[in-house]
C-alpha positions as CSV (number, residue, x, y, z in Angstrom):
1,X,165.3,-21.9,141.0
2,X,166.8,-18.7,138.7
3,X,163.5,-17.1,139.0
4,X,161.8,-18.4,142.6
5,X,164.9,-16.3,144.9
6,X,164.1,-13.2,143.3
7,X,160.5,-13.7,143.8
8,X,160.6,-14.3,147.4
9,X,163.2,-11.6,147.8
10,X,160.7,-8.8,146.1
11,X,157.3,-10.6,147.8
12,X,158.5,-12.3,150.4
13,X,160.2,-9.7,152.9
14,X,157.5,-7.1,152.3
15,X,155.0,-9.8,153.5
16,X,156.8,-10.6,156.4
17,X,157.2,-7.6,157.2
18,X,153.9,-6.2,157.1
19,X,152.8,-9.3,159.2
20,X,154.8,-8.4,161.9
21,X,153.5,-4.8,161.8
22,X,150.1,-5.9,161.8
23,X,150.9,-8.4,164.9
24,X,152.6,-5.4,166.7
25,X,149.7,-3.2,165.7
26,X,146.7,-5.0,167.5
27,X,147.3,-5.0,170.9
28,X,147.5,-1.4,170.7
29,X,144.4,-1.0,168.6
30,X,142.5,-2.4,171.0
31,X,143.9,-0.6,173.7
32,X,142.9,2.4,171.5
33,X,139.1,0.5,170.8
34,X,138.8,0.4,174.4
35,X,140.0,3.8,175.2
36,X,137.6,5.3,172.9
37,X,134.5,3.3,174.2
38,X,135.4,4.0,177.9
39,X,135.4,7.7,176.7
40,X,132.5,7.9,175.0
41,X,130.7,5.8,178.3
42,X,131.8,9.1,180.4
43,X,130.8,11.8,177.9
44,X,127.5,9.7,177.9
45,X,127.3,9.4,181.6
46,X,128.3,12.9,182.0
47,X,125.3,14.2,180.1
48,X,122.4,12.4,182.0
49,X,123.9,14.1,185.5
């Protein structure tokens, strides 16, 4: 028990707390993802006018 509250102390918050960035992070990638591909389907359209 000595040795297992240090090791979730040094592994376990970084984890957790790179999770929740991660979970935070996707919904605004893909806003980004879809950003970029509706710009890229005007710079496309845009070319063959």
């Amino acid at each position: 028990m000595e040795t297992l509250l240090p090791q979730v102390a040094n592994y376990g918050f970084p984890m957790v707390l790179s999770w929740y960035l991660l979970v935070r992070m996707e919904g605004r990638l893909d806003r980004l993802t879809d950003s970029i591909n509706s710009l890229a389907r005007s710079i496309a359209a845009g070319k063959t006018a």
